[in-house]
C-alpha positions as a Markdown table, in Angstrom:
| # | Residue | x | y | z |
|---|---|---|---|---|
| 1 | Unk | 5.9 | 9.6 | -7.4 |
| 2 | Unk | 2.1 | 8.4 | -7.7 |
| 3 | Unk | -1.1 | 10.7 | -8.4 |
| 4 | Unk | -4.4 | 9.4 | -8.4 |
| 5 | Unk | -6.4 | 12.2 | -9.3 |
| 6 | Unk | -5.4 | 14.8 | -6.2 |
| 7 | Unk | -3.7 | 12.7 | -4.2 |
| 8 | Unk | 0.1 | 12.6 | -4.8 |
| 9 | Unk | 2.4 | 10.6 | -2.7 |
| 10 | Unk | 6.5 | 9.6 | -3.1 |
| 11 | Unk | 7.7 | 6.5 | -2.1 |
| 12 | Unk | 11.3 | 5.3 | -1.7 |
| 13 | Unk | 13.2 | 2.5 | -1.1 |
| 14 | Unk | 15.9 | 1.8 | 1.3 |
| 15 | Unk | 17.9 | -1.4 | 1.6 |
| 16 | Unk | 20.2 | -2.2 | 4.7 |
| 17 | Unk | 22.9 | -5.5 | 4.8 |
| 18 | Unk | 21.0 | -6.1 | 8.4 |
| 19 | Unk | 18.0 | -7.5 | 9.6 |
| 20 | Unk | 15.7 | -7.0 | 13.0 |
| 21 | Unk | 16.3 | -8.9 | 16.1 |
| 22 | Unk | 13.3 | -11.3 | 14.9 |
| 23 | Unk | 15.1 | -12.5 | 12.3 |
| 24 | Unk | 18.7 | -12.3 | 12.6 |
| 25 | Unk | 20.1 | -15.9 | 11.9 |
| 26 | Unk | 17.6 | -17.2 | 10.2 |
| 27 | Unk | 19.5 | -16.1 | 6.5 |
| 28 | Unk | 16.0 | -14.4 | 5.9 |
| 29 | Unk | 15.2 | -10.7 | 5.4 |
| 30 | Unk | 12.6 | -8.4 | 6.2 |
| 31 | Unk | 10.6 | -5.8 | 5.0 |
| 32 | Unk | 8.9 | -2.3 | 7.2 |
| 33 | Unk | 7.5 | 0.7 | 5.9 |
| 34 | Unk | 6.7 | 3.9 | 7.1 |
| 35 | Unk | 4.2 | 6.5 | 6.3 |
| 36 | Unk | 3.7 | 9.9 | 7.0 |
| 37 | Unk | 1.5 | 13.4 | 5.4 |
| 38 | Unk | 3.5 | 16.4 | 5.3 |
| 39 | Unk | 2.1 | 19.2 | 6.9 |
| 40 | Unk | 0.5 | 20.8 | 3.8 |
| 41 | Unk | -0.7 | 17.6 | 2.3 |
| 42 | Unk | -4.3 | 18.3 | 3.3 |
| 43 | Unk | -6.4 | 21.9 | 2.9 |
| 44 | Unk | -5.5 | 22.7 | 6.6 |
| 45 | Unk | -1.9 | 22.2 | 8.0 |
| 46 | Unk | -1.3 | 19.1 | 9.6 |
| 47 | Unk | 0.4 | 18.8 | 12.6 |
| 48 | Unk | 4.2 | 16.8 | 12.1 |
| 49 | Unk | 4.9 | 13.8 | 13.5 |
| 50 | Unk | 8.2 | 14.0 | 15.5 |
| 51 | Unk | 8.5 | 12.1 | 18.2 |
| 52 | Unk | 4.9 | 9.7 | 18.6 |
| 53 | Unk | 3.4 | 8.6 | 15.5 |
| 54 | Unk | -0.6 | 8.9 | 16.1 |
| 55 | Unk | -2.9 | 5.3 | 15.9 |
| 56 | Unk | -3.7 | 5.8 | 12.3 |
| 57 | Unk | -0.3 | 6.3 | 11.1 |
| 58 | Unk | 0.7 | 3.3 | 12.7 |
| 59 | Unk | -2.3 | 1.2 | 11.3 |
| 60 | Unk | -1.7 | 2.7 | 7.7 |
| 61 | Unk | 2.2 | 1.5 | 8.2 |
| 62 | Unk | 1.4 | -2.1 | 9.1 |
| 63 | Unk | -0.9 | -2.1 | 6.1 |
| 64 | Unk | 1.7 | -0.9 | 3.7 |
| 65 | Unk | 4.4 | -3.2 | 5.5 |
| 66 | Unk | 1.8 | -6.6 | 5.6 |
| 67 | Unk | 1.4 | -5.9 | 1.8 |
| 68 | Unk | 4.3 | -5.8 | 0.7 |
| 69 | Unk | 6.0 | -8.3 | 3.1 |
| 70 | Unk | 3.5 | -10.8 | 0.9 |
| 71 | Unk | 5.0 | -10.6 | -2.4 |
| 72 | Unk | 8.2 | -11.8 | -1.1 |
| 73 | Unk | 10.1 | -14.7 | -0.7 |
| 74 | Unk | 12.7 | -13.5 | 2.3 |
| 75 | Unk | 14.7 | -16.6 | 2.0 |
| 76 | Unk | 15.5 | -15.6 | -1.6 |
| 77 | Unk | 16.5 | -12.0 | -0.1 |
| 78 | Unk | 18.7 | -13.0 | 2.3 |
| 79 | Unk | 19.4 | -11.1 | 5.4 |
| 80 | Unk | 18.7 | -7.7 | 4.4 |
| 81 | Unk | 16.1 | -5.0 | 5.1 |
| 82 | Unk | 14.1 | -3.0 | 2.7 |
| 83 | Unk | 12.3 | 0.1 | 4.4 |
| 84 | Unk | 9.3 | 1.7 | 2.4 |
| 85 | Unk | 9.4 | 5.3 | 2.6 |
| 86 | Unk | 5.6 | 6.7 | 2.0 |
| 87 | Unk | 5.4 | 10.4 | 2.7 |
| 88 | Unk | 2.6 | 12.0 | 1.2 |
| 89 | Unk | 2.4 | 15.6 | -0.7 |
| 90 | Unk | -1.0 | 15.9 | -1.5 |
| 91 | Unk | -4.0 | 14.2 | 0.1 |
| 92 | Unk | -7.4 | 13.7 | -1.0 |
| 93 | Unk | -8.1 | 10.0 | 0.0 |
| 94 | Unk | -6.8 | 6.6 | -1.0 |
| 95 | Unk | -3.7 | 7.6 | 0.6 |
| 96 | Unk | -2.7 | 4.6 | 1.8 |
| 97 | Unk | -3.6 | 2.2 | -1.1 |
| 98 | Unk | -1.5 | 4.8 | -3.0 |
| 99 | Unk | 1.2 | 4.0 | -1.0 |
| 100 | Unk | 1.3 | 0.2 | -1.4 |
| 101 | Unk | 0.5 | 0.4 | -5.5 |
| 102 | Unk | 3.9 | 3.0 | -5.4 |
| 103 | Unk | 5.4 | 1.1 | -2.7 |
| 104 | Unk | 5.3 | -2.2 | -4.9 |
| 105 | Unk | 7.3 | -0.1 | -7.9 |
| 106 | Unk | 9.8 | 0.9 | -5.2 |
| 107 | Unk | 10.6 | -2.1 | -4.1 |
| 108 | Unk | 11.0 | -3.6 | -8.1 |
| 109 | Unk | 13.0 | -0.9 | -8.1 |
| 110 | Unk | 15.3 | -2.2 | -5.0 |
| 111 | Unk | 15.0 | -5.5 | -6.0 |
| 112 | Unk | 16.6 | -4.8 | -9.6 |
| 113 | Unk | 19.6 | -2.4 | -7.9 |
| 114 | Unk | 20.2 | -5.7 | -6.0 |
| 115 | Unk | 20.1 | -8.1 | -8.9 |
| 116 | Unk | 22.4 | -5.7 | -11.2 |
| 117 | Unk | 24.7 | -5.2 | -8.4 |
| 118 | Unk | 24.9 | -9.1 | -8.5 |
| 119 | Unk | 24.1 | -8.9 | -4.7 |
| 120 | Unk | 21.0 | -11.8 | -5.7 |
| 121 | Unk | 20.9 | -14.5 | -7.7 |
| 122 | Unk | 17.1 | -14.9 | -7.5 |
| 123 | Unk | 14.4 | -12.4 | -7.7 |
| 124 | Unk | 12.4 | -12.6 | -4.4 |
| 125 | Unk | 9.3 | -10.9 | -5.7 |
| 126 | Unk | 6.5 | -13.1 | -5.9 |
| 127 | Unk | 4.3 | -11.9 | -8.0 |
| 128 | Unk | 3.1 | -7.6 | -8.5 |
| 129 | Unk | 0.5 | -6.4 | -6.0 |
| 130 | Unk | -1.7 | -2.8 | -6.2 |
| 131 | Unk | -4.1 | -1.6 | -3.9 |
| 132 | Unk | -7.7 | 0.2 | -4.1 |
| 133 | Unk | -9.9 | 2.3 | -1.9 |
| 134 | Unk | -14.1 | 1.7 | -2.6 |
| 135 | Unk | -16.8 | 2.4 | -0.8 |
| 136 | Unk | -20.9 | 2.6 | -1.1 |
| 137 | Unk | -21.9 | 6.9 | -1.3 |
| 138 | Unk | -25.4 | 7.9 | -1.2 |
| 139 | Unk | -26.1 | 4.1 | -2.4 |
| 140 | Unk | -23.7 | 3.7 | -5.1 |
| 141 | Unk | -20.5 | 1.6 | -5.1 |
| 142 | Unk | -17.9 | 3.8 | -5.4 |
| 143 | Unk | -14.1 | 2.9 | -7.2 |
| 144 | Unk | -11.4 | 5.3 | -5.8 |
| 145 | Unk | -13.1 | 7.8 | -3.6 |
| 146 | Unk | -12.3 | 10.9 | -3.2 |
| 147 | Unk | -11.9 | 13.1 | 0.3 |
| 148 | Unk | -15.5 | 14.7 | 0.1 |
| 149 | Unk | -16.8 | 11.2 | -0.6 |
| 150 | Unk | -15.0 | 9.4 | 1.5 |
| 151 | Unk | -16.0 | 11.4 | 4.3 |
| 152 | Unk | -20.0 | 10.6 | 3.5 |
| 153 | Unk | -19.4 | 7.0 | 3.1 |
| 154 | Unk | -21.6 | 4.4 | 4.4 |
| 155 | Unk | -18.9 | 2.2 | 3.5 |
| 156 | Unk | -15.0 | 2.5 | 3.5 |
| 157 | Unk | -13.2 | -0.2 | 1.9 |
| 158 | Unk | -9.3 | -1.0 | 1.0 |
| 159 | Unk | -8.7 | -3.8 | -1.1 |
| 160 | Unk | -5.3 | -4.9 | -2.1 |
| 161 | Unk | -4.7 | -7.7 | -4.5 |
| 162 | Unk | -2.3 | -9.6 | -6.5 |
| 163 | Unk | -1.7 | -10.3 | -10.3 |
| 164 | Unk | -3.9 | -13.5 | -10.0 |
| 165 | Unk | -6.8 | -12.1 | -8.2 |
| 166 | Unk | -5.5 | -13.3 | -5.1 |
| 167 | Unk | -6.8 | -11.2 | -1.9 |
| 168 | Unk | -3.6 | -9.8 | 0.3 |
| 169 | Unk | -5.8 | -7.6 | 2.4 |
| 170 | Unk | -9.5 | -6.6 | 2.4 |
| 171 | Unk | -10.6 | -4.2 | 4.9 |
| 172 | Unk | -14.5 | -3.5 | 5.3 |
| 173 | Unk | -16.1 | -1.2 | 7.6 |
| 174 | Unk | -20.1 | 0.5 | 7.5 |
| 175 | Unk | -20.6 | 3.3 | 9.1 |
| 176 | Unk | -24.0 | 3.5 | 9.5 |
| 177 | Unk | -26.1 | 0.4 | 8.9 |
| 178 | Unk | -25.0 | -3.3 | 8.8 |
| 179 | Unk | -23.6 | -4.3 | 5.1 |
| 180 | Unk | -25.6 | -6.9 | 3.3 |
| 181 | Unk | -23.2 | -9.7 | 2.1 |
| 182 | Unk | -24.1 | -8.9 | -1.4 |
| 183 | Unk | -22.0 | -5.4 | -1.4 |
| 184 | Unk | -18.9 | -7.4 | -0.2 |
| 185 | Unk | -19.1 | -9.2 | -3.1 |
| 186 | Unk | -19.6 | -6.3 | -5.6 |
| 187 | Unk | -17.1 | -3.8 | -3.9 |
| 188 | Unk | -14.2 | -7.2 | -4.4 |
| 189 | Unk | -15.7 | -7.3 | -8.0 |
| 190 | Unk | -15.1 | -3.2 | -8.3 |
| 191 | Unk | -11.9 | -3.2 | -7.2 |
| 192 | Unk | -10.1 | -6.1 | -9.2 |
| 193 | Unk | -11.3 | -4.3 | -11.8 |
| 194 | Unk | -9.7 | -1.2 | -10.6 |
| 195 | Unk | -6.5 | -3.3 | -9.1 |
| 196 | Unk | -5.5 | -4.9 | -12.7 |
| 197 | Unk | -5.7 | -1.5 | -14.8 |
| 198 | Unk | -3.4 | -0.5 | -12.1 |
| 199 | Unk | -0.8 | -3.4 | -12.5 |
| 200 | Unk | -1.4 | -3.0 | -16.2 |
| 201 | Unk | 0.0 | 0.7 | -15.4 |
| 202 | Unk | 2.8 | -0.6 | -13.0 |
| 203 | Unk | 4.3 | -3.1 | -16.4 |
| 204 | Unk | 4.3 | 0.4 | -18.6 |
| 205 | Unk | 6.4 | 1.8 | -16.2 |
């Protein structure tokens, strides 16, 4: 369970002794996630999910999945599966880069139940990843926004980052006028900042 400030979501875990079609035979495993806001996540009801999963909550599950997948070494997993539950209780934005910085402690979490069970010999985790939202409001970079000012953005940004400042995933989009270079630079300068205080919070844990 992850809160940053109002938004709260609970991520889980599973692991299966099988592997997708893709990779079946190759002695490698794989890694999915799924996402999903329950109804009273947001300050009016959302409508469920049940049997179509709407564009965005596919985009926000190959985010979470292409994150995680990158801190891993599947050959060192063997053919398993790991599926990252993300459901969120509360929302007021960042959702989704909450969901990778829990679904990172998740999957440590998998990964150990595996080595005590003695079911790996090697820990497959590359290296700890976390995940920020930022953005430019009313002219000023912005760490971790907020619903209200996400929604007045000029620019959304989700960052996600490993322990050595390497880039997994940098998404940039203005929504008004064209970005100058120069704010690229500064919101990746924001968010490490914002990405290491969060793996320094991940190792307390």
């Amino acid at each position: 369970l992850m809160a940053l400030g109002e938004t709260q979501v609970l991520v889980t875990a599973s692991i299966e002794e099988r592997v997708p079609r893709h990779v079946y035979g190759t002695g490698e495993g794989w890694l999915t996630a799924e996402y999903s806001m329950l109804p009273g996540a947001t300050h009016t009801r959302n409508q469920r999910e049940r049997l179509k999963v709407s564009g965005r909550t596919q985009e926000i599950q190959r985010l979470i999945g292409r994150s995680l997948r990158a801190c891993l070494d599947f050959k060192k997993l063997g053919e398993r599966s790991i599926t990252i539950d993300a459901d969120v209780i509360q929302a007021d934005g960042g959702t989704r880069t909450a969901s990778i910085t829990a679904g990172f402690l998740a999957l440590q979490d998998a990964i150990q139940h595996l080595m005590d069970a003695g079911s790996l010999k090697e820990n497959p985790i590359l290296f700890p990843i976390a995940a920020v939202s930022l953005g430019v409001v009313n002219g000023e970079i912005c760490l971790d926004l907020n619903y209200d000012e996400d929604s007045n953005a000029d620019v959304d940004s989700n960052l996600v980052m490993n322990d050595q400042g390497g880039i997994i995933e940098f998404q940039l989009t203005s929504e008004k006028a064209p970005l100058d270079k120069s704010i690229g630079s500064e919101l990746l300068v924001l968010g490490e900042v914002g990405i290491q205080a969060l793996l320094k919070a991940q190792q307390s844990i």
